[in-house]
C-alpha positions, 0 to 999 in steps of 0.5 A: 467425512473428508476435512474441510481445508483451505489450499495454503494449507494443503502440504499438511494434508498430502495423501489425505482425502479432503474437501476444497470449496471454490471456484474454477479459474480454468479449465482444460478438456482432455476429453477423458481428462479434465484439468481445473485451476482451482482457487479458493482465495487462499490460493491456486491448485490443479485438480485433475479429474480422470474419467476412470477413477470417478463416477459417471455423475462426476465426470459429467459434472467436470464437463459442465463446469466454465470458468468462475463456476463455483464448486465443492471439491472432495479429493486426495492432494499429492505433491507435484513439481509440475503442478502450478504451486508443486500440488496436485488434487485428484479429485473424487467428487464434485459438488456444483454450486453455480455454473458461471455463463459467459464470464467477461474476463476470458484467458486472453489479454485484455485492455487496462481500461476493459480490466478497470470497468470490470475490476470487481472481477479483475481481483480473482486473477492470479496477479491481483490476488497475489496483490491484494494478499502483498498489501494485507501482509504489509498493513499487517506489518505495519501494525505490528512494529508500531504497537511492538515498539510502543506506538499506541493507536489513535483514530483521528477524524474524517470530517475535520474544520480546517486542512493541514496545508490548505484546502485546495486539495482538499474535498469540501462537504457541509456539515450542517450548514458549516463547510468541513473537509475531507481529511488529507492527514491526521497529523495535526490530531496526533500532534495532540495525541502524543501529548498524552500518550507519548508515541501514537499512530494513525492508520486509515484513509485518506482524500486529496483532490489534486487532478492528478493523472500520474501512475502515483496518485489516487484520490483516496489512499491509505496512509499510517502516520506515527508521531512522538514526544521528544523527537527530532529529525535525526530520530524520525530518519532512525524510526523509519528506515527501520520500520520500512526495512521490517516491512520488506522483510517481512513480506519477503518471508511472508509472500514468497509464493504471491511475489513469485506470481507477480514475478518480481525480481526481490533481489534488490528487496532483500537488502533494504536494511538500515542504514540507508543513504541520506543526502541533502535537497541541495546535494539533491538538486547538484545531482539532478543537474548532473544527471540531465536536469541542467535547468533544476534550480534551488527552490524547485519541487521534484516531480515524478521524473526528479524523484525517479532519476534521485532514487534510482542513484541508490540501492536502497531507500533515500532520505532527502532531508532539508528542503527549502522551509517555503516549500514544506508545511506551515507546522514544520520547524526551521533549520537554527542555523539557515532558517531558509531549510526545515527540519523535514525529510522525504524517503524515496523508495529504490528502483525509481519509485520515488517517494513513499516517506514524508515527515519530519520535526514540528515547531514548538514555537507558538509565535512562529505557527501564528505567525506562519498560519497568517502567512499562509492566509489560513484561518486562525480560528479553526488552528486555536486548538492547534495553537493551544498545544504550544501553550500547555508543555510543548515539546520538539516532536516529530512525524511522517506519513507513510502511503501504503499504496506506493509502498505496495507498488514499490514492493511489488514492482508495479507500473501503477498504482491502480493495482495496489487496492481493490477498488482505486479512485482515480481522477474521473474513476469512481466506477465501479 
């Protein structure tokens, strides 16, 4: 019996009868020869069914099949340049599973909004598939360097009683008659967790409610977020420009086939390498006005324009460290010296994309927190047990959060980051 392979492996199986299993992508009738695209989730191949070498049941099978028809192929591949992927199957028989009537996404182009309605068909295009597999080997990177370098992951809550900066983004749920929250971070949680176990992450999803219809923002994404004992703002910029240089390079070796799909230009990707630029919020905000933001001023937050015209200063990553304290989280530490400026950094992804890194150093002065929970109008109750942490062996420590949907975008160069999961909930996008 031929072997059962997949397509990414089929250099291995050159000259070797084998079976494919998958569905038909297109098709080209030549009459006495048929081309089919071929996928099979592991990626794309031609088959080629040419009337002479088959049976006449097999030839008349090539001529029912329609796109999306999903089929068992048996064939021997060859290498060929001219081929989509450099490989060829000749195919010997087909097995029809289904044939696929009237398939909606059709070769030609197609409107954002139509492709979204029908997005549970839109991800077995050659593009969002290439996507899909960029992200997984980027969550898989992810994991890696954080348990490689002596994280341990922790699950922190959904369902949380208080917010990390506020519940005006933040869904609201009951929960047996008390309201509770959509978590937005599970940063507060690893705050307790690393008193235990000294360096933690948290990986999972994550739900904000701002009505947000920029091409950065979905209302649930997925976002890792390490922690440590012992660290300070220097240390967190050292951590992070490494990790996110181990991502990039590690899709770059990884995902060369899937990049050259999307047709991303990884030039510029391949030296994102530590160390990269840091400049201040003030020296941020001098350089916005230079380049076109005149009326920028000191205490000002960055939109998306701001974030782009900073990023696209530099070849690599940015760090935008010391913003103003009012502007930054309740828990974040205040500079020893201008206490108008926390200990707190963004890391602004290269080409424009703006920011993929949020975090910094956490106060451990319990006075200050209680004294900030109350000047944030946030209820002390549910923040006793958050208080509690600088009462029993506190320590400097420090953080951020990385979203992997922006990362995906900036590491795939695309428009929106609608494209960077499978199924993206957007302001009034819930469906399907």
């Amino acid at each position: 019996m031929p072997e059962m392979v997949s397509i990414q492996d089929i250099a291995a199986h050159l000259g070797k009868e084998i079976t494919l299993r998958g569905w038909i992508a297109d098709h080209t009738d030549k009459g006495r020869l048929h081309f089919l695209r071929f996928r099979d989730g592991t990626g794309f191949i031609q088959a080629v069914v040419f009337e002479k070498d088959v049976s006449p049941e097999t030839f008349s099978a090539a001529k029912k099949l329609t796109q999306e028809s999903s089929v068992i192929l048996t064939g021997t591949p060859r290498a060929d340049a001219r081929a989509p992927g450099g490989f060829e199957l000749s195919v010997k028989t087909i097995e029809i599973v289904q044939i696929a009537q009237d398939y909606p996404i059709s070769p030609k182009e197609h409107g954002v909004e139509f492709l979204m309605e029908h997005r549970h068909l839109w991800l077995r295009s050659p593009r969002q598939h290439a996507i899909l597999r960029v992200r997984a080997t980027i969550i898989k990177a992810i994991r890696d360097w954080l348990d490689q370098n002596g994280f341990t992951l922790v699950d922190t809550p959904i369902l949380t009683p208080a917010a990390v900066e506020g519940t005006t983004t933040l869904f609201e749920t009951e929960y047996f008659g008390a309201p509770a929250y959509l978590a937005q971070s599970g940063q507060l949680y690893n705050e307790a967790d690393i008193m235990a176990l000294g360096k933690v992450y948290c990986f999972g999803p994550t739900f904000r409610a701002e009505k947000s219809k920029t091409r950065r923002h979905l209302t649930e994404f997925w976002m890792v977020e390490p922690e440590w004992a012992f660290g300070n703002l220097e240390d967190y910029m050292n951590v992070a420009e490494q990790f996110v240089s181990y991502i990039v390079q590690t899709v770059l070796r990884d995902r060369a086939a899937e990049m050259k799909t999307i047709e991303r230009d990884v030039a510029k990707l391949e030296n994102i390498a530590p160390p990269f630029p840091r400049i201040s919020y003030t020296d941020a905000v001098d350089l916005l006005k230079q380049k076109g933001f005149p009326d920028f001023n000191w205490g000002d937050d960055f939109g998306a324009p701001h974030e782009t015209v900073i990023s696209e200063s530099f070849d690599k990553p940015v760090f935008v460290h010391h913003y103003p304290t009012d502007m930054k989280a309740f828990y974040m530490e205040r500079d020893a010296h201008n206490p108008k400026v926390c200990l707190s950094a963004d890391l602004l992804a290269a080409e424009g994309y703006g920011e993929i890194i949020g975090g910094g150093q956490r106060s451990a002065d319990l006075n200050y927190l209680a004294a900030q929970i109350a000047k944030h109008k946030l209820p002390r109750a549910a923040y006793e047990w958050y208080l509690d942490l600088r009462k029993y062996g506190t320590v400097p420590h420090c953080g951020f959060g990385l979203g992997v949907e922006r990362t995906v975008a900036w590491i795939c160069k695309l428009d929106h980051v609608r494209e960077t999961i499978a199924f993206p909930r957007m302001l009034e996008k819930i469906y399907p």
